[in-house]
N, C-alpha and C positions, 0 to 999 in steps of 0.2 A: 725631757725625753725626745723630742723630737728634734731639737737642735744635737743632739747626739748622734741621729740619721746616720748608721754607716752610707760611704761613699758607694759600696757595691754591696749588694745584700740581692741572695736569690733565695726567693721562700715559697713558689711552686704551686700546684694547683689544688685543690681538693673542695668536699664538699662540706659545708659549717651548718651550724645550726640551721634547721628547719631548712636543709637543703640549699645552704646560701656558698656562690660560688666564691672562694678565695683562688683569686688569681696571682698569679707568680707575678715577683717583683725583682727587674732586676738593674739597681740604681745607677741611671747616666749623667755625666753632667750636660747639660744644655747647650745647644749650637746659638741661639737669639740673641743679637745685640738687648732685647727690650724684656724676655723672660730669664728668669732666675729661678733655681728649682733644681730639681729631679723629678725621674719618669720613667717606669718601666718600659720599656721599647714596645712591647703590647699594647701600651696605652698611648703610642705615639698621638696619636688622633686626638687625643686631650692636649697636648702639648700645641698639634698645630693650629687646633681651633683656638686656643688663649693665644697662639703667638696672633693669629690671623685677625683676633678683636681689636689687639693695638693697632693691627697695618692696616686693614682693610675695617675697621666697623666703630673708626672715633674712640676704643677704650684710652681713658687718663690712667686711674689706676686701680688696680684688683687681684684680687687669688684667688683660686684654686685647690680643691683639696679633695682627693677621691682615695678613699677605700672601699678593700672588699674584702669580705672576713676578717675583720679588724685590723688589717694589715695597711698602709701607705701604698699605692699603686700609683700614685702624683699627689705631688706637691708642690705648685709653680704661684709664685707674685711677679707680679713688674708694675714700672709705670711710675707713677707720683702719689704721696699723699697729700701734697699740699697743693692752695692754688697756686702758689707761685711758680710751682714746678722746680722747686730745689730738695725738695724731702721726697728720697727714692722710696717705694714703698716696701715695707720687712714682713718677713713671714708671719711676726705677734701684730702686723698691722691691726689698729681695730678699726670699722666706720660701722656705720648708723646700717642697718639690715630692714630696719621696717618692719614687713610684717612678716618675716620669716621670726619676729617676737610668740607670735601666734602660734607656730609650735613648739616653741619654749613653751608656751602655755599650756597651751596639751598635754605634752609629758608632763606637766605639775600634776593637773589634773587628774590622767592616767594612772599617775604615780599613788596618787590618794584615793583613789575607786581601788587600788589593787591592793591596798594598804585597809580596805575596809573603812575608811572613813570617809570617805565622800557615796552617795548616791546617787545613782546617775536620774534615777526615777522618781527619785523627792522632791516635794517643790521646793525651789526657790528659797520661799519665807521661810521652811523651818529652820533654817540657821542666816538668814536676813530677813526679820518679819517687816522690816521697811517696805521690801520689795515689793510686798505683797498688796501694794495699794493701785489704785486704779486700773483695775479687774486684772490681774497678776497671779493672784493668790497660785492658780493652778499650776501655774508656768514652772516646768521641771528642769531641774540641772542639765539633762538632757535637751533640751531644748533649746539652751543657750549656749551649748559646747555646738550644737549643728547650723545655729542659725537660723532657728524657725522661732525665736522667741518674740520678733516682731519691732525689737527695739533697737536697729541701727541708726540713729540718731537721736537726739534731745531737740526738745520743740522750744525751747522757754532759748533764749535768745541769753549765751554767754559772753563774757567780756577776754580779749585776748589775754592767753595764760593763761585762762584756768584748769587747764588739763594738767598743768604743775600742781594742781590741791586736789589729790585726790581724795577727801570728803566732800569737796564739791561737788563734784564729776559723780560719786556714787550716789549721792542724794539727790542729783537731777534725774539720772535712769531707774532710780526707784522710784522717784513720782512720776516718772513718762506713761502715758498712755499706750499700751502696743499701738503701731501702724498697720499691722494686719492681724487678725485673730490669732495665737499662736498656733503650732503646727499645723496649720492651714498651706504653709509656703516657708519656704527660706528665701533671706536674702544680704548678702555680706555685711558683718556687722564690723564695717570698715572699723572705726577707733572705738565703740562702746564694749565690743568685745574681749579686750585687755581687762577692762573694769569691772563688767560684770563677773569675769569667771575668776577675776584675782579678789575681787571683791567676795566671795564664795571661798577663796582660799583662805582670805585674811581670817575668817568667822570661822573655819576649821583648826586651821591654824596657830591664831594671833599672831601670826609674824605675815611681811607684807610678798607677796610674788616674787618681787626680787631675793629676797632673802631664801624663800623656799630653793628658787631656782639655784643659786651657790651653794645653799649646805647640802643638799639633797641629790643635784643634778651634777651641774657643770663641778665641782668640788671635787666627787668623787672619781667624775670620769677624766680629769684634769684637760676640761674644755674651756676654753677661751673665750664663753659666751656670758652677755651681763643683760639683765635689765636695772635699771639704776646704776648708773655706773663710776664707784669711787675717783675722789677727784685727784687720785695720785696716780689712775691710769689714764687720764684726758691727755697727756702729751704721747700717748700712743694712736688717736683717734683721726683717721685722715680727715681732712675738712671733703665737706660732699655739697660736689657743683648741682643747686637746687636755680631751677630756671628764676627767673625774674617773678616774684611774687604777683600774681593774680587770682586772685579772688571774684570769683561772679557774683553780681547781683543774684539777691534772695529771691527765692519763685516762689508758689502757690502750687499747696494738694502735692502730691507725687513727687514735684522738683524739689521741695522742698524738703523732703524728707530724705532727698537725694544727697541735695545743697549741703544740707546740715549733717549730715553723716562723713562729710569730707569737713566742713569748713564751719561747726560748730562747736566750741571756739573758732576765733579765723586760722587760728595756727594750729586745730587739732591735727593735723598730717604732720606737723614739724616746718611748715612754712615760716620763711625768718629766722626762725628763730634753731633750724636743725645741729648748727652748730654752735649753741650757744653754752655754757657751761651748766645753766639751767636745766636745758634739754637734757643733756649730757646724764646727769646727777639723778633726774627725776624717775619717777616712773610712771612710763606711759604704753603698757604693753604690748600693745598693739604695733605701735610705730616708732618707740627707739628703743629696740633693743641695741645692742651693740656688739659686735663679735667680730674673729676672725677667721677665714674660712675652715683652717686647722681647726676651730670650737666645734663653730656648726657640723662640720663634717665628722669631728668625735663623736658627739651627741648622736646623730643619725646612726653611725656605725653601732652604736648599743641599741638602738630601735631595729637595726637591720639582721641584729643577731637575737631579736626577741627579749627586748630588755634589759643586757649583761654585755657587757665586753670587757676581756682582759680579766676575768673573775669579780670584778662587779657590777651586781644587779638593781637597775634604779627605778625597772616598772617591772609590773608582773607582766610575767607573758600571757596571760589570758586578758585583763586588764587591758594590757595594748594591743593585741587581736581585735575587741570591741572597738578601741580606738579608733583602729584604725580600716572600720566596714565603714560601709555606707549607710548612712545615714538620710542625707539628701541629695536628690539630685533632680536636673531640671534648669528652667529657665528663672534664672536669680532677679529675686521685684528689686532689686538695687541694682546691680549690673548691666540687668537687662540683654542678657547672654546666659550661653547655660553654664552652671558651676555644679560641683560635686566635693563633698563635703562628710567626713568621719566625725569623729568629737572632738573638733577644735583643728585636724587637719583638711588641708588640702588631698584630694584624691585624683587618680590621674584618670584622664577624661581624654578621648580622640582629638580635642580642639586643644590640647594643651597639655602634651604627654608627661610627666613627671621621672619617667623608664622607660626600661624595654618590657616590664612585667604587667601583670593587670593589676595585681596587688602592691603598685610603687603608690608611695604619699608624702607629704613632704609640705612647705610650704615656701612659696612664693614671697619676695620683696619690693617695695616699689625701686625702679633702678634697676630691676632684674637679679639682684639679688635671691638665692635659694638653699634651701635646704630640703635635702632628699635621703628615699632610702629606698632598695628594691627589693624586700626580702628573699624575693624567689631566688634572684644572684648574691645577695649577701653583701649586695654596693650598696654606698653610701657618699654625698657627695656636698660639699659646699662649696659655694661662690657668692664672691661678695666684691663690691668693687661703690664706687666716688660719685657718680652723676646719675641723675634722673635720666628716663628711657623710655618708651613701649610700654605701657602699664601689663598689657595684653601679650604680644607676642616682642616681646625683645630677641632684635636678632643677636645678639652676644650671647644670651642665655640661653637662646636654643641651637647655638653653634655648639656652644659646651655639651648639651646635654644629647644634641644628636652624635658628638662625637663619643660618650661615652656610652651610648649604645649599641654604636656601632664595633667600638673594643669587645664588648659582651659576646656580641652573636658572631663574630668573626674568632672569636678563640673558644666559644663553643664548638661551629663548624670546624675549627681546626682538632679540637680532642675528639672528633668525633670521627672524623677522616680517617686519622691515624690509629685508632682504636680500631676500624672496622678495615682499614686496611693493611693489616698485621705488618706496619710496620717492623724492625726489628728492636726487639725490646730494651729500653735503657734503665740500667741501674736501680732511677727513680723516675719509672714512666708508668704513671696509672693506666693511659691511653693505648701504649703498642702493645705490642702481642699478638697472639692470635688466641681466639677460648679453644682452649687445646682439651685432650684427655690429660694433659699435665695438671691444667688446674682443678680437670676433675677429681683428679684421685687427692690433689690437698685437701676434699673435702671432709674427710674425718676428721685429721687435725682444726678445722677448721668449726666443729660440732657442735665443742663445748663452749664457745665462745658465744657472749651473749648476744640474742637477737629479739626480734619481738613478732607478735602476732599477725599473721597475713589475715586479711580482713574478712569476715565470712561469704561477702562475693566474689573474691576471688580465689578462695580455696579450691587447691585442684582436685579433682578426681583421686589420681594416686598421689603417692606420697612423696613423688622423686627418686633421684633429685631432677631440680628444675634449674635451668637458668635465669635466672630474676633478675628485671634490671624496672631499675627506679627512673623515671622522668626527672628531669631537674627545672621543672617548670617555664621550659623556656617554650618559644612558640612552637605551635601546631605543627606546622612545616617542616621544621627543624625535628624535632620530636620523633613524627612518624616515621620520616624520613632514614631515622637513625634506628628505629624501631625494625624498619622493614629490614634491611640490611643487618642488622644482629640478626633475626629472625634465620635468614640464610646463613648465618654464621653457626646460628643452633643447630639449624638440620646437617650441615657440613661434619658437625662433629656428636652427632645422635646425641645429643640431648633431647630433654623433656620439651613440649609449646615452651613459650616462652610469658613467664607468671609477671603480669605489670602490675607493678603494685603505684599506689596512691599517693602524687607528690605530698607534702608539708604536712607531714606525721610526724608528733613530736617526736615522739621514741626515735622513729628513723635519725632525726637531724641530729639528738643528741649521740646516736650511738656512731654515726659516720662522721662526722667531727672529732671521733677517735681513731675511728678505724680507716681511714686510706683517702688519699685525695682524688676522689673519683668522678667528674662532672656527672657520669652518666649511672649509677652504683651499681655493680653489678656483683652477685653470687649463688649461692646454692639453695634454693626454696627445697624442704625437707619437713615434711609430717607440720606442714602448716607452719612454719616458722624459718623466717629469713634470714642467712649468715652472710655476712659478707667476705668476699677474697678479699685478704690482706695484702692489698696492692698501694703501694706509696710512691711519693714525689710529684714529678713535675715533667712535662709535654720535654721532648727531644727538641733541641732548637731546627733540626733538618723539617720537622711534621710541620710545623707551622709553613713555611714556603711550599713547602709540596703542597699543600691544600689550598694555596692561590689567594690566600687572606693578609700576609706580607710577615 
């Protein structure tokens, strides 16, 4: 499918489920001696920050892969997969992600709470009564998707390789003693976390997390992500520059439970041994999944449309709303910095933004490796690339991500310009126009068409009509900003106040996902019930330069 890619494909703006923005795409070929790809011109800023990580920030080799509303907005590799630097790297590239395994995990999980077979509030033992020893018994599935279960490392002193057996590996963390009382605290459960909650899968199950993860997951969504991974795709797998093996001396109390959450086994992180066919094969969910950024960034684009993209559904959408709150947050007793944490994802936090949304989550790789999603825009994004980096703040990884926030709020502010600045209306322009009496009088025809309940606090007084316009969850700024300005658009043209109804209402995302590409939704509030104007397409290419965003 995606080597299919037309070479020019223009697919326009509108708003997707649960209010997520699909942005127009309109496919170029590339100017970079070192990128390969495509890129919607909107998304230039994606384009230049990957081009900028090979020239300016040491990248070897990596891709790129962002959607929005399950559409392709970039698509760019370059660089090498090998060491030797003769194998250029391919859009199927696969390497090692780390622990962006960890929301592969998630979604299992997710997938099985929504599926009614997993409990997030049960303990532990009842479907591992192993677990349940050395004061465990309590410890809930919930507990161990956020991090507060107390068990990021094993104490008993393993022999290197044994994270490849895993019966071993689950029979050490079921006899581990917690390190802190559980839900008392979270703190990353760097490599035990793969174990414990595939371990919980296997016993729902019988088949092993990787297996879930293909027939269930990446299968359906025809994502390019593995944990264990077949040894007839290892000559797709770049080799990944892992600095020179060190290993610290063992400590005492705290460091060690430190020590041993990285480096028990010595190779549990994948040291040595990351490129080795073992690694490769085994499963260790935490830290070798394997994928490429076209996977990861499928996968996310079905969490970013509320568990479904392309008409299949691989988590419940309520299921993954749980997922993906908040659960913890704070100063991490492992990190020792603060983290923020859903059931089993990463959640975006001011020291380490995931989006432009509050509601972005996603998970982090060592390498800088990521996988993300912003529901409120409807993006979705992977990156993955060959050498260790910045555990913390990787500048490549946050050149990527600040460039694609920057696309977000910059062609927001541009539909927003041209929408309020009655541009002159194109064919397929959600945005120009002016709210004329023209679009009022469509509102009969517009009557019987379905809409859903305005909420009982902001029911108006009379009964309309009203001018209604939906937030698309972007910032405050932005928002009001656009608010105020429609506002004077309403009195201009004697309309009703202006009725603001409540971003990420389902009903709404489902029903505007059919009805118009609208960032900003706007229509006729009547006896309590919101219709929308049937307005379709895609921004005028003049609106964007006028609004001074490029």
């Amino acid at each position: 499918m995606w080597a299919d890619a037309p070479p020019n494909l223009l697919i326009g703006l509108r708003e997707g489920l649960e209010g997520g923005l699909v942005v127009s795409i309109l496919v170029a070929g590339l100017r970079s001696e070192t990128v390969t790809g495509y890129c919607d011109p909107a998304f230039e800023p994606v384009r230049v920050a990957f081009d900028g990580n090979f020239r300016e920030r040491g990248e070897i080799g990596a891709a790129v892969c962002v959607l929005a509303g399950g559409r392709v907005v970039a698509d760019l590799w370059g660089g090498w997969a090998d060491a030797d630097q003769h194998r250029p790297w391919q859009p199927d590239t696969l390497v090692n992600v780390f622990s962006v395994g960890k929301g592969l995990t998630a979604v299992c999980a997710a997938r099985l709470a929504g599926l009614g077979l997993l409990d997030l509030d049960a303990p532990v033992a009842g479907c591992w009564p192993e677990f349940g020893a050395a004061g465990k018994e309590a410890v809930t599935v919930r507990q161990l998707l956020s991090h507060q279960a107390g068990l990021p490392a094993i104490r008993e002193p393993l022999a290197p390789g044994a994270m490849l057996d895993w019966a071993q590996i689950v029979t050490a963390v079921a006899a581990q003693e917690p390190w802190w009382t559980p839900g008392t605290g979270h703190g990353y459960h760097v490599n035990t976390f793969g174990f414990l909650v595939g371990e919980v899968i296997r016993r729902i199950t019988g088949g092993t997390l990787g297996t879930m993860l293909r027939e269930q997951i990446a299968g359906p969504l025809d994502a390019d992500v593995h944990i264990g991974l077949p040894g007839a795709e290892h000559g797709r797998v770049a080799t990944f520059r892992w600095p020179d093996p060190m290993i610290p001396a063992v400590a005492d109390g705290d460091h060690l439970m430190i020590h041993n959450a990285y480096f028990n086994p010595p190779d549990f992180s994948g040291t040595g041994v990351v490129n080795s066919p073992a690694w490769r094969s085994g499963e260790v969910p935490s830290a070798n999944a394997h994928a490429s950024a076209r996977g990861v960034a499928r996968v996310y684009a079905a969490l970013a449309g509320g568990g479904r993209l392309n008409g299949v559904t691989v988590v419940d959408r309520a299921a993954l709303a749980e997922a993906a709150a908040e659960q913890s947050n704070g100063e991490d007793l492992v990190l020792h910095r603060p983290s923020r944490f859903g059931l089993g994802f990463q959640l975006t936090q001011p020291e380490r933004p995931l989006g432009p949304g509050p509601a972005a989550f996603g998970h982090f790789g060592a390498g800088g490796s990521v996988g993300l999603c912003d529901p409120d825009s409807g993006v979705a994004v992977g990156y993955v690339m060959n050498q260790m980096g910045p555990r913390w703040q990787n500048p490549r990884t946050r050149a990527i991500l600040d460039a694609v926030t920057s696309c977000l709020l910059c062609r927001v502010r541009n539909v927003m310009a041209a929408f309020i600045s009655g541009v002159e209306p194109h064919p397929h322009d959600p945005a120009g126009g002016r709210i004329t009496e023209a679009f009022r009088r469509r509102h009969p025809a517009e009557a019987g068409r379905p809409g859903f309940s305005v909420p009982a606090a902001t029911q108006p007084a009379a009964t309309g009509p009203y001018l209604a316009v939906i937030s698309c969850g972007y910032p405050r700024e932005i928002s009001d900003r656009a608010s105020g300005l429609i506002d004077v658009t309403r009195r201009q043209h004697d309309l009703h106040p202006v009725l603001q109804l409540g971003h990420a209402q389902p009903a709404r995302g489902e029903m505007l996902a059919q009805e118009g590409y609208i960032p900003i939704a706007v229509g006729v509030a009547k006896e309590h019930t919101y219709h929308p104007l049937s307005l379709t397409g895609s921004l005028p290419a003049g609106s964007a330069r006028s609004a001074g965003c490029g």
